[in-house]
C-alpha positions as CSV (number, residue, x, y, z in Angstrom):
1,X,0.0,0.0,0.0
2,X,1.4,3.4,-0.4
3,X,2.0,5.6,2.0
4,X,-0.1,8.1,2.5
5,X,0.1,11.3,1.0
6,X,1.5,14.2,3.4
7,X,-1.2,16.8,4.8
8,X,-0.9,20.4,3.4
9,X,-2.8,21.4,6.4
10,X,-1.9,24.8,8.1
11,X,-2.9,25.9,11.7
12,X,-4.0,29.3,10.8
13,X,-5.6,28.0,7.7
14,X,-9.2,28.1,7.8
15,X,-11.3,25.2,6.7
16,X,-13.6,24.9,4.0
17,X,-16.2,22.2,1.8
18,X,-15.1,21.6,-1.3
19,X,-17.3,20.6,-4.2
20,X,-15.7,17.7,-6.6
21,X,-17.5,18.0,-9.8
22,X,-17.0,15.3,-11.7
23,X,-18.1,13.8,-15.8
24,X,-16.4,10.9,-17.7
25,X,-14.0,12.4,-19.5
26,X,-12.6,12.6,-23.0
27,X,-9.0,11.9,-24.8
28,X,-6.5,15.2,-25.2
29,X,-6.3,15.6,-28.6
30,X,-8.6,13.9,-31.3
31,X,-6.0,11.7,-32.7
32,X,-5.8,8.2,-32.7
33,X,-3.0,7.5,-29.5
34,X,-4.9,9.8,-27.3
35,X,-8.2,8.6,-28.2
36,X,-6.2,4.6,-27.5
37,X,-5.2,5.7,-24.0
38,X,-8.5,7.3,-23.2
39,X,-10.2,3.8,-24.4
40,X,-7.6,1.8,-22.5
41,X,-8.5,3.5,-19.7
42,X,-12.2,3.8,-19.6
43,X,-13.0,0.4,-21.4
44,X,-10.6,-1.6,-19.0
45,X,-12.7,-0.6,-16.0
46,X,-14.8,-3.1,-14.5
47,X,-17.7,-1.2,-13.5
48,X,-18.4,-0.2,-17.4
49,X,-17.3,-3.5,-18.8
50,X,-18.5,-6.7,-16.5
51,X,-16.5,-9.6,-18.4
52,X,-13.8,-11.7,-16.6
53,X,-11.0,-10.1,-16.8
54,X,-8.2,-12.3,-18.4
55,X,-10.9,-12.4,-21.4
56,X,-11.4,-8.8,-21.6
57,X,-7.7,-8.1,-21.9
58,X,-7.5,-10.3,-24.7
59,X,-10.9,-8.6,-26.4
60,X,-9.7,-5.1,-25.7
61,X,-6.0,-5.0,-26.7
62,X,-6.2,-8.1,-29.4
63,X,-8.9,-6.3,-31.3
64,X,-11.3,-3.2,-29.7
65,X,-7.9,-1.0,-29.2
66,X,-6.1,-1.8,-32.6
67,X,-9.4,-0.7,-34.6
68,X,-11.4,1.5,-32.7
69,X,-9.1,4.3,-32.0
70,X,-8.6,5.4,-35.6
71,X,-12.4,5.6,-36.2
72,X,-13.6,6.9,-32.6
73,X,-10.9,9.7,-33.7
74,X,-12.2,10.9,-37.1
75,X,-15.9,11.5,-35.2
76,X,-14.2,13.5,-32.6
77,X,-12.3,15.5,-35.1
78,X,-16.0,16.3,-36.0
79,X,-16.6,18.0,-33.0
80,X,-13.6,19.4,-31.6
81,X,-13.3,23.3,-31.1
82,X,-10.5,26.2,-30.6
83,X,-11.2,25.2,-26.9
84,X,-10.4,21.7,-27.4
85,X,-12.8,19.3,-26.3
86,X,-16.3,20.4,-26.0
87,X,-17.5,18.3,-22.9
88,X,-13.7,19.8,-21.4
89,X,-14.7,23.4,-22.5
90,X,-18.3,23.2,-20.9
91,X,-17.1,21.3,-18.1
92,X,-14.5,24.0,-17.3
93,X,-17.5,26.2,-17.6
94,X,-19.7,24.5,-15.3
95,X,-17.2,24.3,-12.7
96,X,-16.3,28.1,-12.4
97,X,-20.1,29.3,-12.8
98,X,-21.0,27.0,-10.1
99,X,-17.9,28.5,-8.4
100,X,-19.2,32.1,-8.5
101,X,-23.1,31.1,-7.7
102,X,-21.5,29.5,-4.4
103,X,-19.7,32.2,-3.5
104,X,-22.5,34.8,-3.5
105,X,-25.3,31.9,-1.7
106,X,-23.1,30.2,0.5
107,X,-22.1,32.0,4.0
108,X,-18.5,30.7,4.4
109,X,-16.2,29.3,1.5
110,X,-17.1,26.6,-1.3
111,X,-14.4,25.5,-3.6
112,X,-15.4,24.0,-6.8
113,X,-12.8,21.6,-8.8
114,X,-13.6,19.7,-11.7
115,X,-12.3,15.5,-12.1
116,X,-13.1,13.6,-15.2
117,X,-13.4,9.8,-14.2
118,X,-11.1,9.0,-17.3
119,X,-8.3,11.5,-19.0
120,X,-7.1,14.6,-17.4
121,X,-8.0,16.7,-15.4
122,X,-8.1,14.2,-12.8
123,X,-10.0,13.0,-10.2
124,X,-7.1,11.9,-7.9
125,X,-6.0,16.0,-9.2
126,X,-8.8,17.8,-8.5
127,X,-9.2,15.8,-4.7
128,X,-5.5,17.6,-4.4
129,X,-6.1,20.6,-4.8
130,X,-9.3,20.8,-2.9
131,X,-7.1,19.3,0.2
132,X,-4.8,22.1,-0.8
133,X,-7.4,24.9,-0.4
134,X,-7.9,23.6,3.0
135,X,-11.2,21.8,2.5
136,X,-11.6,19.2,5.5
137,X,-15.0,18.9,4.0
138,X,-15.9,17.2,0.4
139,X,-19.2,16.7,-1.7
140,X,-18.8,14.9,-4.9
141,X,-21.4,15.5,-7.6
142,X,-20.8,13.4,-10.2
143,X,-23.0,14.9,-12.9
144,X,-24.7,11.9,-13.6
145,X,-28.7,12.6,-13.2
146,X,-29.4,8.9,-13.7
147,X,-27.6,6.4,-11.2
148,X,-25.5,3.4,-12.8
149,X,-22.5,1.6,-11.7
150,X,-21.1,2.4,-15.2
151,X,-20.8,6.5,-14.5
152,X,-21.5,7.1,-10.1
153,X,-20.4,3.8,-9.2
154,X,-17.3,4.2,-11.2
155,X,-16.8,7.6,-9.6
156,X,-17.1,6.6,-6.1
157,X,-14.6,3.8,-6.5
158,X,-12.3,6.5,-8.1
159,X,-12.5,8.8,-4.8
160,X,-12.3,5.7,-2.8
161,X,-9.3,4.9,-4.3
162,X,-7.5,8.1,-4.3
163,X,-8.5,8.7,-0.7
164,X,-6.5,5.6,0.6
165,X,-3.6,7.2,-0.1
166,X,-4.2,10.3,2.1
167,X,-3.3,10.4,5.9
168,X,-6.0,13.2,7.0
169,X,-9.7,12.0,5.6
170,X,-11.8,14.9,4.8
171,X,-15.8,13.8,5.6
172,X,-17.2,13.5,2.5
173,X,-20.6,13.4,0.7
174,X,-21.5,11.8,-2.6
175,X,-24.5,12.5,-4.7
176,X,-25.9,9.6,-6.0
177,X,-28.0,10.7,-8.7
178,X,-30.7,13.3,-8.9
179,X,-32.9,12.0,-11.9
180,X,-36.5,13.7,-10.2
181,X,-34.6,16.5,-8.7
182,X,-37.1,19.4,-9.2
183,X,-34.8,22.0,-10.2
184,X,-33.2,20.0,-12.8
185,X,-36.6,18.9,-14.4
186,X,-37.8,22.6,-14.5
187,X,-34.6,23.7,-15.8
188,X,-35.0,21.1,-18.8
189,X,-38.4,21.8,-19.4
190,X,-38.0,25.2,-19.9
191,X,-34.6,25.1,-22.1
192,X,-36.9,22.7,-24.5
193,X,-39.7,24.7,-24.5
194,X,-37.7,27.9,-25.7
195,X,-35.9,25.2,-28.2
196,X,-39.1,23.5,-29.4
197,X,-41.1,26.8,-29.2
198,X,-41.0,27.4,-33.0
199,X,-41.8,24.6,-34.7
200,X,-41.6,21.5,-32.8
201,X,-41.2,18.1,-34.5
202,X,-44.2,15.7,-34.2
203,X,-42.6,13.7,-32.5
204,X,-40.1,14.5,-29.0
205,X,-37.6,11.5,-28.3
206,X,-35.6,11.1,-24.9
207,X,-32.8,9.2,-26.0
208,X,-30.4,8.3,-22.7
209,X,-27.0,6.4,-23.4
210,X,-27.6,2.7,-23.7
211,X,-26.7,0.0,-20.9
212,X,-26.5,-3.9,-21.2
213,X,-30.3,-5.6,-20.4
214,X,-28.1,-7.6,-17.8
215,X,-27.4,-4.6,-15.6
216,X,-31.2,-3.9,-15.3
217,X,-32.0,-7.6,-14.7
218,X,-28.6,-7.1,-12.0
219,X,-30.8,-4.3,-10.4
220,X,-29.0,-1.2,-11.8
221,X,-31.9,1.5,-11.1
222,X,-30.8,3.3,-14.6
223,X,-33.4,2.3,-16.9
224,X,-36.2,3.3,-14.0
225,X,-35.1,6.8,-13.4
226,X,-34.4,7.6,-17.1
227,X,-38.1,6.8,-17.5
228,X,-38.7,8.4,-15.0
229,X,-36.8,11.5,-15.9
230,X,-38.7,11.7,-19.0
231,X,-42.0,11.5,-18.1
232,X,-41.8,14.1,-15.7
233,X,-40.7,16.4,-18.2
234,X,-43.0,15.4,-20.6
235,X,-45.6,16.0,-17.8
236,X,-44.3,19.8,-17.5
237,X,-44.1,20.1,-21.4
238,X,-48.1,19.1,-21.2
239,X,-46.8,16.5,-24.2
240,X,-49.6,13.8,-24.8
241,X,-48.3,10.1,-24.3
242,X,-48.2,9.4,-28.4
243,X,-45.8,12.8,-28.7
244,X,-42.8,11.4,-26.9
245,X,-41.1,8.1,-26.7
246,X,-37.7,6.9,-24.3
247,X,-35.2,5.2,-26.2
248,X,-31.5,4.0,-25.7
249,X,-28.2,5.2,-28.1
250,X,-24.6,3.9,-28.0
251,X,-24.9,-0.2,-28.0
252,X,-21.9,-1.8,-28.3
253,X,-21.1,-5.6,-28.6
254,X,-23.2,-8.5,-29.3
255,X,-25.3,-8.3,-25.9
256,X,-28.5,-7.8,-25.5
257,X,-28.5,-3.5,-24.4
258,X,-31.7,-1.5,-23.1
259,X,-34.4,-0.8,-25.7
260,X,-36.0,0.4,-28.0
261,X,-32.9,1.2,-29.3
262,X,-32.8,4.8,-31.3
263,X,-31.4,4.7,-34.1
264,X,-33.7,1.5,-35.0
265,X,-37.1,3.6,-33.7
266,X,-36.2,7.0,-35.6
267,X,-36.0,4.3,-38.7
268,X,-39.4,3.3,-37.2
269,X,-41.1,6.8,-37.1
270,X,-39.7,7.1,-40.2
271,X,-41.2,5.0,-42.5
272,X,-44.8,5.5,-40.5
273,X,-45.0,8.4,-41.9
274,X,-43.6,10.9,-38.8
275,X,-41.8,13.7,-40.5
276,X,-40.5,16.0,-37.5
277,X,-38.6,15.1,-34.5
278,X,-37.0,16.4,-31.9
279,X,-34.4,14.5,-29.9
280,X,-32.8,15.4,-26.4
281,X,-30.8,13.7,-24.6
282,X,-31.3,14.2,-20.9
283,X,-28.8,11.7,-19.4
284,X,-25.9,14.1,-20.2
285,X,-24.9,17.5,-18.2
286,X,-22.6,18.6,-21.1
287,X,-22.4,18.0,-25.0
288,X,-20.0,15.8,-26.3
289,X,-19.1,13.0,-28.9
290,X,-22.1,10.9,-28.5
291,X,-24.7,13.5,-28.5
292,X,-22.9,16.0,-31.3
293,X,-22.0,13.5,-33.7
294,X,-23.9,10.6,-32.9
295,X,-26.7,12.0,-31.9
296,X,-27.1,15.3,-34.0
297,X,-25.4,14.3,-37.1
298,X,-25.7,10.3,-37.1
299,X,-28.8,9.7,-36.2
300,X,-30.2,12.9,-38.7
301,X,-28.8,11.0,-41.5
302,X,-30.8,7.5,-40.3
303,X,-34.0,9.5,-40.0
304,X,-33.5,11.6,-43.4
305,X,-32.2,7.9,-45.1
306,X,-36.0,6.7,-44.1
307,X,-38.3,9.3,-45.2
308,X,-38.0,11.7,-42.4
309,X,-37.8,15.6,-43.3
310,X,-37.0,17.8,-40.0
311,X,-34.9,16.4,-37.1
312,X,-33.3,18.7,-34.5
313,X,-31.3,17.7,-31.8
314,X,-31.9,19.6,-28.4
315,X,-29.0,20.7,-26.6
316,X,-27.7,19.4,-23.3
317,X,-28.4,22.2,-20.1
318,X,-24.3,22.5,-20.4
319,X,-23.5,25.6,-18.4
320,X,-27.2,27.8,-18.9
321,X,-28.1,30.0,-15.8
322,X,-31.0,27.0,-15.0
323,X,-28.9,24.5,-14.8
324,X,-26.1,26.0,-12.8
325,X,-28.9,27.2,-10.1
326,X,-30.4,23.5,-10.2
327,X,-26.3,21.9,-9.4
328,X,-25.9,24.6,-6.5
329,X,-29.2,24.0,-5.0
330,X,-28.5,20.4,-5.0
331,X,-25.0,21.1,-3.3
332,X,-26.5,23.3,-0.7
333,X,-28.8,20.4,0.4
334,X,-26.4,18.0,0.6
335,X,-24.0,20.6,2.6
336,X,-26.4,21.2,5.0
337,X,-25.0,20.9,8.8
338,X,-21.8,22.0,7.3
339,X,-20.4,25.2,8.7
340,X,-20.2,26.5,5.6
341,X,-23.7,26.6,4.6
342,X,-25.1,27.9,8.0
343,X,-26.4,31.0,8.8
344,X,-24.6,31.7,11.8
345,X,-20.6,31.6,9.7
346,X,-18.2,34.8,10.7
347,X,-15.5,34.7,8.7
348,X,-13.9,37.1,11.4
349,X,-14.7,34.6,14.5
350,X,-13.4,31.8,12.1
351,X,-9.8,34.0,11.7
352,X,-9.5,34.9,15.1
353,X,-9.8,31.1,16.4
354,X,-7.8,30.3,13.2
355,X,-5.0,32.9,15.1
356,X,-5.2,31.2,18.6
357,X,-4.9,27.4,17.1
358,X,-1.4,28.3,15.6
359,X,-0.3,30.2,18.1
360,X,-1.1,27.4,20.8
361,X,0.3,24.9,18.0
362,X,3.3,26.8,18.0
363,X,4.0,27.0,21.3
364,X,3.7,23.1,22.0
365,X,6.4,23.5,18.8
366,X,4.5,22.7,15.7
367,X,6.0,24.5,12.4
368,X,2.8,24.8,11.0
């Protein structure tokens, strides 16, 4: 085991909560080595792939990382911007808006960082430098609406594992998922209303990244609360139950994944005759490969290819005022009890005891 990592902690240093914002990730560059190290990574975890592992390894570096690479980089060259990565860019984005709400709501001090499960920054980085900033107090919020093992699971096994290796523990919190949270339903229901309010398709499709059939039959809540997610947004948007349909994107293997899959019903609607659609993806806080290229542009061409005429693809929330209020009231309620989020903090009380403590420290000959 290693040891564990030295505290940066300071006497006179006053404490804080951290927040640890968190997403999956996404290579450096859209070439084909950095999109092979970003696979290596995220594919060899157990949580997203469940095969024995001695046959995985063979799977993944015999075949999946000498052929996928090349292609998975052409759809991200796509995509990419001047800022790099979009779900980087908008992450980056999410992180110091949420930063700014918390400082103007919150009594005493919040620091936001961002982690991505996979790639850089991360999360082991991000945990640092909150400990740095003096935060003896951590809430993750993996930004994950829907639980799965795949994506919060994943993340909390990534803390877990950083956090061995540090010798002061701070006490931590960890958001689970917030798939009914009222805030974030509003906040989607009114971004798709100002999106759908000129012309909206016939049809509305949630369309949430695909999972295995096993991990529902395993009792992985996902498939529940992204149904759930989507009718009670449909429910806000007044939407009749033959307006709107769920289905699942992204399968991969020979398994059996959640359905109906989309690709195959927005061939369906299709060829019946439905002209218009409108697709959003709720699952994801941030835009990124699967929803601007497969999603916008891949799955337009299998609707247009089968007699459709309009589809529009619905932006994620990203970093929009809504959604940024809807992640800070969801930290506030999980930081309650914290000093941080009471009332009663003084920031000059909290300096003066701050004061005393290394002054007694020093005295009993502490350097810090």
């Amino acid at each position: 085991m290693e040891t564990p990592a030295i505290s940066a902690f300071a006497h006179d240093q006053p404490a804080c909560t951290g927040v640890l914002l968190t997403n999956l990730g996404t290579p450096d560059t859209p070439t084909p080595q950095a999109v092979r190290r970003y696979l290596g990574e995220f594919l060899w975890d157990s949580r997203v792939v469940e095969i024995p592992r001695p046959l995985w390894w063979l799977i993944l570096h015999g075949v999946i990382l000498r052929i996928r690479p090349a292609k998975s980089a052409h759809k991200y060259q796509t995509i990419w911007t001047a800022d790099g990565s979009p779900l980087l860019a908008i992450s980056r984005r999410q992180a110091a808006a949420l930063a700014d709400l918390l400082k103007v709501r919150c009594p005493g001090p919040v620091r936001v960082a961002l982690g991505m499960r996979y790639g850089q920054p991360s999360i082991a980085a991000a945990l640092a430098e909150l400990r740095d900033a003096g935060a003896q107090r951590i809430l993750v919020l993996p930004l994950y609406p829907q639980y799965s093992a795949a994506t919060t699971a994943s993340t909390f096994d990534a803390v877990a594992a950083e956090l061995r290796t540090w010798r002061w523990l701070p006490e931590l919190r960890f958001v689970a998922q917030y798939h009914d949270d009222p805030a974030y339903l509003e906040a989607l229901a009114a971004r798709m209303s100002a999106d759908r309010a000129e012309q909206p398709g016939e049809r509305l499709l949630f369309s949430f990244h695909g999972l295995p059939k096993r991990n529902l039959l395993a009792g992985d809540p996902y498939h529940c609360q992204c149904h759930k997610t989507a009718r009670l947004v449909a429910e806000r948007l007044g939407l009749a139950p033959e307006q709107w349909a769920v289905a699942f994107q992204s399968r991969f293997g020979r398994a059996e994944w959640l359905q109906p899959y989309t690709s195959a019903l927005l061939k369906e609607w299709a060829k019946a005759g439905v002209k218009s659609v409108d697709v959003v993806c709720p699952g994801f806080a941030a835009d990124c490969l699967e929803t601007l290229e497969e999603i916008a542009l891949e799955n337009r061409q299998t609707f247009v290819d089968a007699g459709g005429e309009r589809y529009r693809y619905l932006p994620a929330l990203n970093d929009a005022p809504e959604h940024i209020a809807a992640l800070a009231g969801l930290v506030e309620r999980q930081g309650s009890g914290w000093p941080e989020f009471s009332a009663g903090y003084d920031p000059q009380a909290i300096a003066v005891e701050c004061a005393a403590r290394r002054d007694r420290a020093q005295a009993m000959g502490s350097t810090r």
